[in-house]
Structures are given as C-alpha cells and as structure tokens.
C-alpha positions as CSV (number, residue, x, y, z in Angstrom):
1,X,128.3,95.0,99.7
2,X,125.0,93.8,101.1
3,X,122.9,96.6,102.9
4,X,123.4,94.6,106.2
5,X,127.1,95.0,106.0
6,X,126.9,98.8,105.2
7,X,124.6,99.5,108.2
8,X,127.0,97.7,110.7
9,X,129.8,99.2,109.7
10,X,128.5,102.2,109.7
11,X,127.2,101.6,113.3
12,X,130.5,100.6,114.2
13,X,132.4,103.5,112.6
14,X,130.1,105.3,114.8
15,X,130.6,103.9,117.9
16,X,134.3,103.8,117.1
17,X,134.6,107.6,116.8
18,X,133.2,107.9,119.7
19,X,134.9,105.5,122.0
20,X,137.9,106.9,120.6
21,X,136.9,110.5,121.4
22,X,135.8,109.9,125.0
23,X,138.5,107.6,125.9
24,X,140.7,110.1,124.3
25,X,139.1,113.0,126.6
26,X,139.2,110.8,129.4
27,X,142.8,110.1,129.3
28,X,143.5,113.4,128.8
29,X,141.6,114.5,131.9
30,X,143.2,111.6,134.0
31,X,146.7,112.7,132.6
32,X,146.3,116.6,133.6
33,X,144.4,116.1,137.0
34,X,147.6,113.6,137.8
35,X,150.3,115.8,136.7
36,X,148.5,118.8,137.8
37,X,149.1,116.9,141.7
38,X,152.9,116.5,141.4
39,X,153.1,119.9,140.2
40,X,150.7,121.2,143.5
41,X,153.3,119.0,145.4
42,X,156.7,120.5,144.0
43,X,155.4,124.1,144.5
44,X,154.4,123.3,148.3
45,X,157.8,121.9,148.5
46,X,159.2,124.5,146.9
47,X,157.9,127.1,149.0
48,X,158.7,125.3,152.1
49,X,162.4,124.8,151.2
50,X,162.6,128.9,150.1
51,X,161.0,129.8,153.2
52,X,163.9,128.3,155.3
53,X,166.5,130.1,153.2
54,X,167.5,133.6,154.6
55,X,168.0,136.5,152.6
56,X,171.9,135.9,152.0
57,X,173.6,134.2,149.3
58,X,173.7,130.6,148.9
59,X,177.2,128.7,149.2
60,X,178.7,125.5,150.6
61,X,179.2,127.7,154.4
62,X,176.3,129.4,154.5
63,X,174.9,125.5,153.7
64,X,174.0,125.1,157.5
65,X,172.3,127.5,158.3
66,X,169.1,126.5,156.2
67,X,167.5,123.6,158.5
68,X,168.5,120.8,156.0
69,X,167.1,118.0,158.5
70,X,163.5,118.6,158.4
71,X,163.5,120.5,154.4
72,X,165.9,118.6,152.5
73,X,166.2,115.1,153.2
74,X,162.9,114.2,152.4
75,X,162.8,110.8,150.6
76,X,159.9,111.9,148.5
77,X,161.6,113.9,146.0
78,X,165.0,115.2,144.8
79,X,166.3,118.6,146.6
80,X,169.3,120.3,144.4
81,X,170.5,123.3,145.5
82,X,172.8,125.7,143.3
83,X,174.8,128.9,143.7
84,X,174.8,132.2,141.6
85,X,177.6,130.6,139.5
86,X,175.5,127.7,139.1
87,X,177.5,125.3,140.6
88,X,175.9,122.5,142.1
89,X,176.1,122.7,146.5
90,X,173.8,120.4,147.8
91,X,171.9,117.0,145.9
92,X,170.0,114.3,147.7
93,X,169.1,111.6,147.0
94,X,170.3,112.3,143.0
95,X,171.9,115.0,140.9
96,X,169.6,116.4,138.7
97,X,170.1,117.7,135.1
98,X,171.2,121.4,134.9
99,X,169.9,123.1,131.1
100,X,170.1,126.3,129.8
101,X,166.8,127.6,130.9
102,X,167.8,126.9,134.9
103,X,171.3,128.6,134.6
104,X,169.3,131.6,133.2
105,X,167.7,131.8,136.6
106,X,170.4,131.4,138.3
107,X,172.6,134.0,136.7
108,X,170.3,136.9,135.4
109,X,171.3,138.8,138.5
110,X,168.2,140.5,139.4
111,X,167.4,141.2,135.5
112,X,164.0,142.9,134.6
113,X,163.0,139.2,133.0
114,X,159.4,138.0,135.1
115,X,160.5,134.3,134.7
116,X,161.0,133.2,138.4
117,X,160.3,129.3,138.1
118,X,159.8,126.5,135.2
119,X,158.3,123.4,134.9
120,X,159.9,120.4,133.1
121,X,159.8,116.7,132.4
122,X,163.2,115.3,132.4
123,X,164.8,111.7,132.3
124,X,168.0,110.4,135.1
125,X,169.2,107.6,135.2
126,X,166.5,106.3,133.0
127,X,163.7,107.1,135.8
128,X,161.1,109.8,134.7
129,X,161.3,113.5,136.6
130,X,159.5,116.0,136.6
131,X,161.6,119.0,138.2
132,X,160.8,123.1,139.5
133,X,163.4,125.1,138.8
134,X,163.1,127.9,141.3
135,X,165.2,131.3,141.8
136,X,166.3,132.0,144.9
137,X,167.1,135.6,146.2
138,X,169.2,137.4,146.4
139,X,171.3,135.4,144.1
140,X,170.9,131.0,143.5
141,X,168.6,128.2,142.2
142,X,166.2,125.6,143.9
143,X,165.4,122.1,141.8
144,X,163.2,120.2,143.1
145,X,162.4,116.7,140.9
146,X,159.4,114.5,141.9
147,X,159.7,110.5,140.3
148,X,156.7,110.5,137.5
149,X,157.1,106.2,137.7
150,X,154.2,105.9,139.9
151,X,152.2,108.7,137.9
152,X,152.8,107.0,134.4
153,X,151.6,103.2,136.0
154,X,148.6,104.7,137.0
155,X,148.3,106.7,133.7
156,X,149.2,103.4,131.8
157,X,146.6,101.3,133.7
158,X,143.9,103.9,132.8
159,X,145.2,103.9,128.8
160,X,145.2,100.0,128.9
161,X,141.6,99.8,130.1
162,X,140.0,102.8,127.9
163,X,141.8,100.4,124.9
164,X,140.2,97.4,126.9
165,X,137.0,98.3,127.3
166,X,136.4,100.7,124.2
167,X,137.6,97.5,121.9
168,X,135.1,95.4,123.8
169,X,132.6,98.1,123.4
170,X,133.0,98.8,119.7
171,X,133.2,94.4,119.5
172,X,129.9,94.3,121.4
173,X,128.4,97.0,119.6
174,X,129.1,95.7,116.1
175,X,127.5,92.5,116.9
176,X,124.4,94.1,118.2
177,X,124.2,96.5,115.1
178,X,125.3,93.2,113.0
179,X,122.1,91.5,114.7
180,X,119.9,94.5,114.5
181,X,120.7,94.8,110.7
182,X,120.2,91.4,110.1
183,X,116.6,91.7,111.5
184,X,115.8,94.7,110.0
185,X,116.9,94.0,106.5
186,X,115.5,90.3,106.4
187,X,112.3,92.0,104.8
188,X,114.7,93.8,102.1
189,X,116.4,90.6,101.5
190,X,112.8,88.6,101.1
191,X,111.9,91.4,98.4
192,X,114.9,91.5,96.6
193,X,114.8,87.6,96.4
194,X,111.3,87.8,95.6
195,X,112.0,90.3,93.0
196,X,115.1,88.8,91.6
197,X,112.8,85.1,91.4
198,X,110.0,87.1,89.6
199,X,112.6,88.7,87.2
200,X,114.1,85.0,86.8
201,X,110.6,83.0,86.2
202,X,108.1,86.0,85.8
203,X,105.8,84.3,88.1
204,X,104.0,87.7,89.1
205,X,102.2,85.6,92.6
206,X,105.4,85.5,94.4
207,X,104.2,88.1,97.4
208,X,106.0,88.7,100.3
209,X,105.3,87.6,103.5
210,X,104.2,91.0,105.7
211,X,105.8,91.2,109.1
212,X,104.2,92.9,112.0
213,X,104.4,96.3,112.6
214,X,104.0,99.8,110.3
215,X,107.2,100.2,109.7
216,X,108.5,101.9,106.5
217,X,110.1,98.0,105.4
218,X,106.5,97.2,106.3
219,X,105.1,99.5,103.8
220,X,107.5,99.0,100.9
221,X,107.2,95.0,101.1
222,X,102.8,96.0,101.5
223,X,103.5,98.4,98.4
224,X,105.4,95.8,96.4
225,X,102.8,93.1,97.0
226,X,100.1,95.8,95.6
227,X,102.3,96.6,92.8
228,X,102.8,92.6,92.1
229,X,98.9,92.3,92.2
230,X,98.0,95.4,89.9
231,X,101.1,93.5,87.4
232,X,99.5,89.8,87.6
233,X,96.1,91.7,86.9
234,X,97.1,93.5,84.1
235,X,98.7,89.9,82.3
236,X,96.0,88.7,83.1
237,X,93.4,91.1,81.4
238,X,96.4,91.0,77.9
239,X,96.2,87.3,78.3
240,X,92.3,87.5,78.0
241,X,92.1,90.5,75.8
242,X,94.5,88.3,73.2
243,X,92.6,85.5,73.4
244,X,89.1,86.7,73.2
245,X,90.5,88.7,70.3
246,X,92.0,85.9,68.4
247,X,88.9,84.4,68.9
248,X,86.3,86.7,68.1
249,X,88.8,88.0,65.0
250,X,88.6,84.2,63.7
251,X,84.8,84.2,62.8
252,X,85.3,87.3,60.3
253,X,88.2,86.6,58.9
254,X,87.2,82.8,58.3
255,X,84.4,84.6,56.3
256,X,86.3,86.9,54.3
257,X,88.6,83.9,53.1
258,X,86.0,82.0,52.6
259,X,84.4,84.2,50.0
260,X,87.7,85.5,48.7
261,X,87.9,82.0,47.5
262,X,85.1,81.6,46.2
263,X,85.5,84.2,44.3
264,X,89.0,83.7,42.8
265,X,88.1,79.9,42.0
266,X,84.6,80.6,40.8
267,X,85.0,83.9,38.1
268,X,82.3,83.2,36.4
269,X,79.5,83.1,39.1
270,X,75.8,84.8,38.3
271,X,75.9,88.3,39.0
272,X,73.3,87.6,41.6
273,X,75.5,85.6,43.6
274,X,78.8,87.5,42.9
275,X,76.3,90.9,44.1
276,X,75.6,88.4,47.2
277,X,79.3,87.4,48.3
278,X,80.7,91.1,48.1
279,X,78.2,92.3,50.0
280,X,78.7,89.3,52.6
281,X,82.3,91.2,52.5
282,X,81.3,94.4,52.6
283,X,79.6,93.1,55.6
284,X,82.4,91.4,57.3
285,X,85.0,94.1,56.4
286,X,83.3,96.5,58.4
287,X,82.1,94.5,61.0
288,X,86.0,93.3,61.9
289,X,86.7,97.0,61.0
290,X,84.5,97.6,64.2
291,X,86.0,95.1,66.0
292,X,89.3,96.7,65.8
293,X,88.0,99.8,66.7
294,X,86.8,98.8,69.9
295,X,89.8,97.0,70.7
296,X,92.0,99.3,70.4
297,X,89.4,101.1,72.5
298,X,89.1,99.0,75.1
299,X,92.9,98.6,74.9
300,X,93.5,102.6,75.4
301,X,91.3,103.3,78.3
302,X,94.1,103.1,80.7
303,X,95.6,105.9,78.5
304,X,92.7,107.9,79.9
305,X,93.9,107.7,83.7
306,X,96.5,110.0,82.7
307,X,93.3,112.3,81.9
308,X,93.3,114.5,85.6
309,X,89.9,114.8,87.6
310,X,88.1,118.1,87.6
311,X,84.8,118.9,89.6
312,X,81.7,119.2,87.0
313,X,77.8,118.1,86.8
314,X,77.2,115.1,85.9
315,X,74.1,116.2,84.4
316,X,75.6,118.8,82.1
317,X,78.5,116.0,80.8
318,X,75.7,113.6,79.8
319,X,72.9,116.2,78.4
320,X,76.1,117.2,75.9
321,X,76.3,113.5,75.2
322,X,72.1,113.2,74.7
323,X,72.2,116.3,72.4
324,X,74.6,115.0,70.3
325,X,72.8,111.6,70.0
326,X,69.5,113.6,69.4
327,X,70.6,115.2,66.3
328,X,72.7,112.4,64.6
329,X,70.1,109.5,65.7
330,X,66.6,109.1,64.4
331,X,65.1,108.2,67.8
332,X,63.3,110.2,70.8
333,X,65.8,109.9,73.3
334,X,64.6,111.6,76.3
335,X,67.1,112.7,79.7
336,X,66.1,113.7,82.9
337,X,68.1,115.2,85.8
338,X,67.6,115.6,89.3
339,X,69.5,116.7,92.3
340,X,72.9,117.5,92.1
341,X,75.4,115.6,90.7
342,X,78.4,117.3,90.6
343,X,81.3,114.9,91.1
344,X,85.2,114.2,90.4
345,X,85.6,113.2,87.3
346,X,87.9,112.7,83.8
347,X,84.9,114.1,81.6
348,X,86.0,112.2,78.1
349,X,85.5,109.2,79.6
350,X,82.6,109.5,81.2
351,X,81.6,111.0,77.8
352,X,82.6,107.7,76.5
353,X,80.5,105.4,78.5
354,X,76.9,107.2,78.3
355,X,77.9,107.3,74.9
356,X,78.4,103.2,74.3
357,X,75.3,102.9,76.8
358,X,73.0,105.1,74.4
359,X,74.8,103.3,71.4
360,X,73.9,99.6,72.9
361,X,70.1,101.1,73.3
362,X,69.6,102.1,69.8
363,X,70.7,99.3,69.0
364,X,69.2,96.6,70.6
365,X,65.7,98.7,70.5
366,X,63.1,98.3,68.1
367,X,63.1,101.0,65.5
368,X,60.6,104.0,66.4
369,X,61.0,103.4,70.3
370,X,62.5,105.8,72.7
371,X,65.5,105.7,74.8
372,X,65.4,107.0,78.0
373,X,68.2,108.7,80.4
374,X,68.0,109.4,83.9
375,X,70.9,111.2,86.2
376,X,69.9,111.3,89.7
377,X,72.4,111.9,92.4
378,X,75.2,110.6,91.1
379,X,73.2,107.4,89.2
380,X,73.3,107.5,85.1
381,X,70.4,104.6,83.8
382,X,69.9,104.3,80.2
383,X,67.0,102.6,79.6
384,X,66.1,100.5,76.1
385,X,62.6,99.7,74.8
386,X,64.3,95.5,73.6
387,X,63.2,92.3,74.4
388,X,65.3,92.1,77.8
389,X,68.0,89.7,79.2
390,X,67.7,86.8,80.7
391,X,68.7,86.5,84.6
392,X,71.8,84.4,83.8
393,X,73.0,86.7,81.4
394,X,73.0,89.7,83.5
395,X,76.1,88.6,85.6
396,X,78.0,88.7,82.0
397,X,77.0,91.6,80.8
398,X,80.1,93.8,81.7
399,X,82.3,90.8,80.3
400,X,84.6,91.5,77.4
401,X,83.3,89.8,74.1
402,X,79.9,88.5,76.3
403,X,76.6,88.5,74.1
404,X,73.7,87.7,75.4
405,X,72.3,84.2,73.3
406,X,68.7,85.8,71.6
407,X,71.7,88.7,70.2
408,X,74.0,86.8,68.9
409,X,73.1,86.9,65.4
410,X,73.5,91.0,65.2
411,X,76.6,93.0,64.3
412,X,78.9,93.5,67.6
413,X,81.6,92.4,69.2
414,X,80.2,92.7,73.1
415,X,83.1,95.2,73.9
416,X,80.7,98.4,74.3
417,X,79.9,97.3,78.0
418,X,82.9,96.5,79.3
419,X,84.9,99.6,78.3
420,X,82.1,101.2,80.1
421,X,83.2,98.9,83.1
422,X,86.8,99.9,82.6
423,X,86.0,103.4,82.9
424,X,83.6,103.0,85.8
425,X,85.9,101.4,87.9
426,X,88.8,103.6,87.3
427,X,86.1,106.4,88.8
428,X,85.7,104.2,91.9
429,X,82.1,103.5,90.5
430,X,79.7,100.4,89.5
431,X,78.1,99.2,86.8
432,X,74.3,97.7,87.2
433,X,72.1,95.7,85.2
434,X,68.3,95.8,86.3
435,X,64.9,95.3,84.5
436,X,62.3,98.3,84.1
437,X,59.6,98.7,86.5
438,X,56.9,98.2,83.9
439,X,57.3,97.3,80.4
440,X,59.6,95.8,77.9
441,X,63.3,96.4,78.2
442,X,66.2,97.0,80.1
443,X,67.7,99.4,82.3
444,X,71.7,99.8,81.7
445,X,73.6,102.3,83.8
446,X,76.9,103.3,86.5
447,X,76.9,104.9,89.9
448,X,79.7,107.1,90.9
C-alpha cells in the first residue's frame, strides 16, 4: 500500500470519527431538546386537567363536575381518565394502554411510595405515544398521551441530513486529503523511482529534481542528491585509483618478468650480469613493495575520518613530526613556529602529511641541504633546497600517480602528495604549491 493511500485513509478515518461523533452528539441533542418539549407539554396539561378535579373521588357521576369542555376535549392529545379500581371512565379521542406501573398508582391507596407520575413511550394503533401517567387524589389516575409522529419526522429529517452531509463531508474530505497526499508525496515517489532506477542501472547521476520550499521532503530529496554526489565521487576516485594502479603496477612488474626470464632461460650468465639483473630486482621488488604501501595508504585514509577531532597546537603536532625526522634523517631540517595555531584536528593524520611533505623534501633535495618548516597561524610550508617545478606542473602536483617530467627517472609512485590532499581536505583545508622567495627550490605545504 503506497504512502499516498495510507495518508488518505488515514485522513478519512479521521474525519470519519469525527463526523460520526458530532452528528452523533448532535442528534442526540436534537432528540432530547424535542422530547424534552412534549414532555414540558404533557405536564402543563397535566396540571391543568388536576387543577379542575376537586378533592373527591373520581367515578362516571362525579364525571361532570370537572369542566370537561374546556380540559378534556382538546384535540392535541389523548385525555384518559381512571378510577381507584382502575377502570377506565372517560377516553377521548383514543383509549390508551393501561400497564402495571399506572395501576400501581392508581391503587396504592395513599401508600408511603414517592412515585406520583411516570413517563413512557408507548405504541396504539400503530401511532407512536408518549403518555404521563399521573395520580390523582384522593384516590384515581390521569393519562395523558401526546402523538410523537410529528416529533420522529422532524427527528428523521435531522438523522437523514447528519448521514447526508457527514457522507458528503467525509467524500469531500477524502478527495482533498487524496489530492493533498498526492502532492506531498510526489517528491517521495520521484526518490523512490530515482532510487529504485539507480538500484536497477547503478547510474549514480540520476538526482532529483528539488521543489520549492524547506520542507522536510525538501530536505531528504536535497540529502539524497548529496548522498548520490558523495557515491558518484567515491566510484569515481576507485575507478581512477584502479586504473592508475594497474597502470603504474604494469612498469614494475613488466621488469620483474622480464628479468625472471632472463634468468631462468639464460643459467649460465657472467656473474657480473647475473649480480646486475638481481639487483635490477631487488630494485623493483621494493620499489612495487612501496607502491603497495602507499596504496593501501592512500586507500585507508577515509578510515581515518572515523579518527574524532580534538583541539591541539599545530605547532606541537608537527615539531613531534620534525624531531622524529631529525634523528632518523641525515639532514638539518630546521621548524619555526609563530602565533598560535591551535586548531580542530585528527592528529595522526595531520602527522601523516607533514610527514610525506618532509619525506618528498629529502628526497627530491640534494644531499647535505636543509629542509625547512614553517607553522604560522594555521599555515604548515615545507620547503626543499631541489631544482623546482615547472609552472605547468604545479596544477598536478596533488594528483594521484602525477610526477613532475625532470623526476621521473627516481624511485616513487607520486602518491605522497595526494594522500596529503586527502587528508587536507577532509580538515576543510588546502594544499599550495609556490616557489621560494630567493633561491633554489620549492615551497610545499596546507592551510587549515
């Protein structure tokens, strides 16, 4: 069941207790203030009937004395008159039902019981009555029986249109909640469609169309079109990642077949050469051993998201970094700090960048040169003593496998940088490439 459906029936369900409820109340209100009349109307008459009847005992000779002209043959209702025996002396226009309950009045001869009157509905002739059964003292019983026809026509009419107008009502209001639904679910049923295409062809550029508004449908369709985005991004990096790693994996292993081969086919090669090829492997083996490293590297650095952010200095992350480099490496590698840089950040992998940046110094600086680091308000440069890079080759420098063309005969894979990138921009940072103010060299650094 579709969640338009749901929502209009439950919208009608709604409106349908409710109809029911105050057409019920409203009936019942009609019904009492109705009934409530006739009864007003037999007590008056009632009274006005008593007040004509003396003090003595009511019997067919005594009949006469009790103005019966202007009290009792009133077409408006139904006078009976009974004696203390409870037979029946005087009935106009009809006789009217005698039960248990009215010969009780009649006969409890001045009994302690408070009981003086009741109230009933019954049926002669087929015509609807409802009759006062009144004592009369010192000894005899007043009925008076007003027709209910006119009361349950009117009474009928009002149930009729409650039914009328409450159907229409819970009819109209259906097909406005039917319409409503339909409106405000179209951008559910645009994302399940979307999501049910992308599930079917795992085309991950299928967004959805944003309607106007901030609404909370708004939001989810805006949330799934982020969350289709940050998908088709990451296929896209795998896709690249796979096929810059096939290819950059190619060139090693070609070598290390190569030479196997040469090997196996050749086993009685000069020493010299034999001394050669295995160290051309040697070479290669831990060169693609490298390689793997850093892929798995660059590969992982999503794992470090999960890392949280704490509040520390910058400067005190990245001196730990320099002192470690200062006692392993043979170089002068220098850091200076100023102002404050404390910041929000995952402090491994910050740990990890300076480090590849210090590692692509050394390595593409002459030996005996000095490495310099700078932190200044939130800006980490790494500076390198090389022969520089070329204007063209700056915008690549971040790429994944990217080596500049005057370095492409060293040992690398060109994945230091852009794990540094990776790790940059999960900080909200940049990376920068720029060339020293004086001098040889190149200055290699992030902002956060």
């Amino acid at each position: 069941m579709s969640l338009r459906t749901r929502l209009t029936m439950g919208v009608a369900a709604l409106v349908s207790v409710v109809v029911v409820l105050t057409g019920g109340f409203m009936y019942r209100t009609a019904k009492s203030e109705l009934r409530g009349e006739v009864d007003s109307f037999l007590e008056v008459r009632a009274g006005r009937v008593t007040s004509s009847v003396t003090a003595k005992n009511v019997d067919r000779e005594t009949l006469a004395e009790f103005g019966f002209g202007q009290n009792f043959f009133i077409p408006d209702a139904v006078t009976q008159l009974l004696d203390s025996s409870g037979e029946i002396i005087f009935s106009w226009p009809v006789e009217l039902p005698i039960a248990e309950a009215d010969l009780e009045l009649v006969t409890r001869n001045g009994g302690k019981r408070q009981l003086r009157q009741r109230l009933y509905d019954s049926d002669v002739d087929g015509t609807h009555y409802r009759i006062l059964s009144q004592e009369i003292r010192p000894a005899g019983l007043l009925q008076i029986g007003r027709d209910l026809s006119e009361v349950n026509a009117a009474l009928g009419g009002i149930k009729n249109r409650i039914l009328l107008f409450g159907g229409g009502g819970i009819l109209f209001a259906s097909l406005v909640a039917w319409a409503f639904a339909s409106r405000f679910t179209r951008p559910v049923v645009r994302l399940t469609k979307a999501a049910e295409q992308i599930a079917k062809t795992q085309d991950l550029v299928a967004f959805i169309d944003l309607g106007e508004g901030d609404s909370e449908v708004n939001r989810l369709a805006e949330s799934f079109n982020i969350m289709l985005q940050a998908l088709a991004t990451s296929k896209e990096q795998q896709r690249r990642l796979i096929e810059d790693a096939s290819h950059e994996l190619r060139t090693p292993l070609t070598s290390l077949r190569t030479n196997i081969e040469v090997l196996l086919r050749s086993p009685s090669l000069e020493e010299a050469e034999r001394s050669t090829i295995l160290a051309d492997l040697k070479k290669e083996t831990e060169e693609l051993g490298a390689l793997v490293t850093e892929l798995v590297e660059l590969a992982t650095v999503a794992s470090r998201e999960e890392e949280p952010f704490t509040s520390s200095d910058l400067g005190e992350v990245i001196e730990e970094v320099v002192h470690r480099f200062q006692r392993r490496a043979e170089r002068d590698i220098s850091v200076i700090i100023r102002g404050v840089s404390t910041k929000e950040i995952r402090k491994s992998g910050i740990q990890r960048a300076v480090s590849n940046l210090i590692e692509n110094a050394i390595k593409f600086s002459p030996d005996g040169t000095a490495i310099d680091v700078r932190v200044e308000e939130g800006r980490v440069s790494v500076r390198d003593r090389g022969s520089g890079i070329s204007e063209e080759d700056k915008a690549r420098m971040f790429d994944r496998f990217f080596r500049a063309t005057t370095t492409r005969s060293m040992p690398g894979s060109g994945l230091g940088l852009s794990i540094v990138s990776e790790i940059i921009r999960a900080h909200g940072g940049e990376v920068f490439v720029d060339d020293p103010p004086s001098g040889q060299g190149t200055i290699v650094g992030f902002e956060i």
